[in-house]
N, C-alpha and C positions, 0 to 999 in steps of 0.2 A: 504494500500500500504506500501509496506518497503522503509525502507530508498533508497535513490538515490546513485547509486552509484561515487566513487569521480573521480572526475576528473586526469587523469593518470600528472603526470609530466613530461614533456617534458625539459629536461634541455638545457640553452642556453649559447652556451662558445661564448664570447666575446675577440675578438683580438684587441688591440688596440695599436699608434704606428703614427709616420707622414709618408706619402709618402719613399718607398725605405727603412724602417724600418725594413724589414724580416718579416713582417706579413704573407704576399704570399708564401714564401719559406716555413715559419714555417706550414702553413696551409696543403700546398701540403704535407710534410714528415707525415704529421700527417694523413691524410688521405688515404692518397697511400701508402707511402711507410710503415707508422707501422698498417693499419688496424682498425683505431681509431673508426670507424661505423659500423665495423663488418658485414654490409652487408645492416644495418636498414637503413628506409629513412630517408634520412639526407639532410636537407634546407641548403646550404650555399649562405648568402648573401653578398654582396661583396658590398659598396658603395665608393670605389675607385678604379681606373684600375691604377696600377704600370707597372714597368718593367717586370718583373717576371706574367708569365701567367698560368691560368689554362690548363688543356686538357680538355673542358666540354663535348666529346664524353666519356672518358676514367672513368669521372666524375661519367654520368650517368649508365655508364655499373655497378659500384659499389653501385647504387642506392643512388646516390647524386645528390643534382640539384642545377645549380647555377641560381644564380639571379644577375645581378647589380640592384643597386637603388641609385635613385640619392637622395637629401633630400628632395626635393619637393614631392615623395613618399615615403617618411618613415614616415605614418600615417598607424592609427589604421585600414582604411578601405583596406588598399593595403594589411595589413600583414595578415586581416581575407582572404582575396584573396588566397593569399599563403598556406595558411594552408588548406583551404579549397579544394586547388587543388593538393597538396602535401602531405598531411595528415602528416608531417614528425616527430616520435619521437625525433627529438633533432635535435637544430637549431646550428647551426655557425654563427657569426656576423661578417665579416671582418671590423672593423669600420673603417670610416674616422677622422685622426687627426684632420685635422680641426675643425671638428663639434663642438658642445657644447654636453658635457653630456646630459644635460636635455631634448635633442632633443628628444633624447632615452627613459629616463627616466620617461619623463614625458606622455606619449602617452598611451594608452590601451594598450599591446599587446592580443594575442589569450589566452585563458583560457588552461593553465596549463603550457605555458613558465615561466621559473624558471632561472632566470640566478645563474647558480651553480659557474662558474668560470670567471674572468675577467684578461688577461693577454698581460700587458704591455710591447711593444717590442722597445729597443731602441738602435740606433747607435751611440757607446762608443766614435769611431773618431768626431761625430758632437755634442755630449750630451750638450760641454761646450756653443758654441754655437746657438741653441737652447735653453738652460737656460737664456742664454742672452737677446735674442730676441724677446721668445716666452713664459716666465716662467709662466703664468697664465694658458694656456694650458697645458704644462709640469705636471703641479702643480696637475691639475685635471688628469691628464691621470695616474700619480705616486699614488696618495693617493687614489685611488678607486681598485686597482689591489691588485687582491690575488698572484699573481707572475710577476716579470720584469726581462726580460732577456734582457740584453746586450751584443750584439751580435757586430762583428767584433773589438775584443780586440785583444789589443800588448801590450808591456811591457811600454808603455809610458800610458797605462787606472790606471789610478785613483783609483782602485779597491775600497780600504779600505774606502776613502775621498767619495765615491760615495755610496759605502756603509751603512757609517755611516748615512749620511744625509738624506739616504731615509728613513732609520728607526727610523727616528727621527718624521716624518711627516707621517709615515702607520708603525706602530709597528706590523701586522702581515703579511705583503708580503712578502715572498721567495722573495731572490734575485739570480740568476744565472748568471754567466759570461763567454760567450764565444767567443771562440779566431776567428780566421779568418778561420779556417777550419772548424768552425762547432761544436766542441768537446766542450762539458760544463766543465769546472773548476770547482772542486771540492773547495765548499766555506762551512767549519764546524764551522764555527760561530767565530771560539774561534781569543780572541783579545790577543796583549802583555799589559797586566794588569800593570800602573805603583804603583798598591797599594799589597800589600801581604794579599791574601783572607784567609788564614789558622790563620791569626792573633785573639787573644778574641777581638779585638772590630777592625773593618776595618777604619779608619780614612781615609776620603776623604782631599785630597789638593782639594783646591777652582778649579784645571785645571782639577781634572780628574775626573769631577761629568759627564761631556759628554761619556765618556768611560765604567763608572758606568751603566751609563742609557741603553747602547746598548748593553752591557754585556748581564745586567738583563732580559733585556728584550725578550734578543736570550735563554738566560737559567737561566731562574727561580731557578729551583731545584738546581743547583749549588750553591745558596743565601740564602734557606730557611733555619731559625736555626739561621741568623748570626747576629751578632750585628753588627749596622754599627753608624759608624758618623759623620755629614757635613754639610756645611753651604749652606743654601737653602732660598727662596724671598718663603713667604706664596700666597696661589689663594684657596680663598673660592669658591668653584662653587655655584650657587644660589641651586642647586637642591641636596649636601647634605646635610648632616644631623648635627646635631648642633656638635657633636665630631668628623666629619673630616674634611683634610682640604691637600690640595695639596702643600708638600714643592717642588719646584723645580727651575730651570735656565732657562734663555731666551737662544736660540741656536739659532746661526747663521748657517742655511744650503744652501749645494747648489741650491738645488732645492725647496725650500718655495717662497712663493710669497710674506712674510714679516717673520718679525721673528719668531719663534715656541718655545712656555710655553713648557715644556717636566718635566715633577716628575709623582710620582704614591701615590698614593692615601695612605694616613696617619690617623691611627686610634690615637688621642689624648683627654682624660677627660677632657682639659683647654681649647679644640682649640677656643672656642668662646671666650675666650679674646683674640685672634689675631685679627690682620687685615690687609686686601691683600696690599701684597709688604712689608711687614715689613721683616727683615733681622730674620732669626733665627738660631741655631746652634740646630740640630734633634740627638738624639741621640735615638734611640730601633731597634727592631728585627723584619725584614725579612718573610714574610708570604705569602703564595698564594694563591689567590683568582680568580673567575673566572669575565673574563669582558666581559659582552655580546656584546659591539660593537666592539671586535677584537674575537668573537667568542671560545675563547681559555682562559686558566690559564692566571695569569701575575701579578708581585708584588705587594704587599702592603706594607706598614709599620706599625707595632705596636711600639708607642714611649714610649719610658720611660722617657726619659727630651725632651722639649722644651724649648731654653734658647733664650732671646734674644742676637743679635749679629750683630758685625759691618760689612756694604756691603762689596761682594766680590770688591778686586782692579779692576778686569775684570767683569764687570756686563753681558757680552754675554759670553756663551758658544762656542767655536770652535771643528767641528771636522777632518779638516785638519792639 
């Protein structure tokens, strides 16, 4: 007998988002109005009813099928159900805020769901609070998304401040912001830099290691080549290797659930005479390497000095 053939991939886009978030809207325009299924059978699961309704006549005419599910059926035996009666190449997930991740997570799904994309929908006018109130949620809903869009912005959203913070805690989600009609704002990464990057060695003030970080991390290749240098607290992870070693700042963000380590990974001959939290003064050159759990390029440092050096006056990072 010849090999078995594979299992097709069924990819599963996930909307996530609290009640009234634009989930519903976002899903309709995607479906109806730009064509997104092309005509294939398409599962969408909805486990909240909002304001904002489906047309599930108009639904299936386009060979889409809704479902609600409450959480008491979002197990493995309901969703072979589904599949099994729907046959659908590629699922949708309207998810509920509420939930826990792991609900999802953790369960079986059908043999060849793939969740390819994860996107986090949120309302700019309530974001502040919701962080407040709900930040442990928030927190999961932000740092698991390949893209967040916030959606009903005016000139009193936060952009930058909100900005910053998310990419402090998911270094590769797309951030998008749009206004009250709909229309995405064009967001090209680029920050007002208070250091001069064209300089032979970039010398960080102790305040603008936060601005550094979110630079680098929106554009690598802008940094590669460069010599930099600044004052950074050492974090050994247990799992590298005896010559590296993580210089970076504790940041205070808005939407962490405590505070967030943030540096990237430093290639040093001495590093094992460090030891975590010790203050040092880094000085080498800019490199790029690929990170498998942000799936994409993203800094390193190769150092030429490691010097000891006295704590920053501000021991937390801000990026408002």
């Amino acid at each position: 007998m010849g090999p078995k053939n594979p299992v097709n991939e069924i990819p599963v886009y996930m909307f996530m988002g609290f009640l009234e978030s634009g989930k519903t809207t976002f899903a309709n325009e995607t479906l109806i109005d730009r064509g997104f299924t092309e005509g294939e059978p398409t599962l969408l699961l909805v486990c909240e009813e909002g304001i904002e309704e489906y047309d599930e006549e108009y639904l299936k005419s386009q060979n889409i099928f809704l479902e609600y599910i409450d959480e008491n059926k979002l197990n493995t035996e309901y969703l072979l159900d589904l599949q099994d009666k729907y046959k659908p190449t590629r699922v949708m997930i309207e998810y509920n805020g509420t939930w826990k991740m792991d609900k999802l997570f953790s369960i079986r799904v059908p043999k060849g769901w793939t969740v390819v994309q994860v996107i986090t929908f949120v309302d700019a006018s309530t974001f502040d609070v919701y962080v407040a109130n709900m930040k442990s949620m928030m927190m999961e809903q932000l740092s698991t998304a390949d893209m967040i869009i916030f959606n009903r912005c005016d000139e009193n959203t936060k952009r930058a401040e909100y900005r910053r913070s998310i990419k402090a805690v998911n270094r590769r989600a797309q951030v998008i912001f749009e206004n009250k009609d709909g229309l995405a704002e064009v967001d090209d990464g680029e920050l007002d830099l208070p250091y001069d990057i064209n300089q032979p060695v970039i010398e960080l003030l102790d305040d603008d290691y936060g601005i550094f970080y979110i630079d680098a991390c929106d554009n690598p290749d802008k940094y590669v080549g460069k010599t930099i240098k600044f004052k950074a607290m050492v974090h050994k992870p247990k799992e590298y290797k005896i010559n590296e070693f993580v210089p970076g700042r504790f940041a205070m963000t808005c939407c962490a659930d405590d505070i967030a380590f943030i540096g990237f990974k430093c290639y040093f001959d001495a590093a094992k005479h460090l030891t975590d939290r010790q203050w040092v003064m880094v000085t080498g050159e800019i490199e790029k390497e690929f990170y498998p759990e942000f799936e994409g390029d993203g800094p390193v440092i190769r150092a030429k000095k490691v010097e000891p050096a006295k704590p920053a006056e501000e021991e937390l990072v801000y990026f408002n």
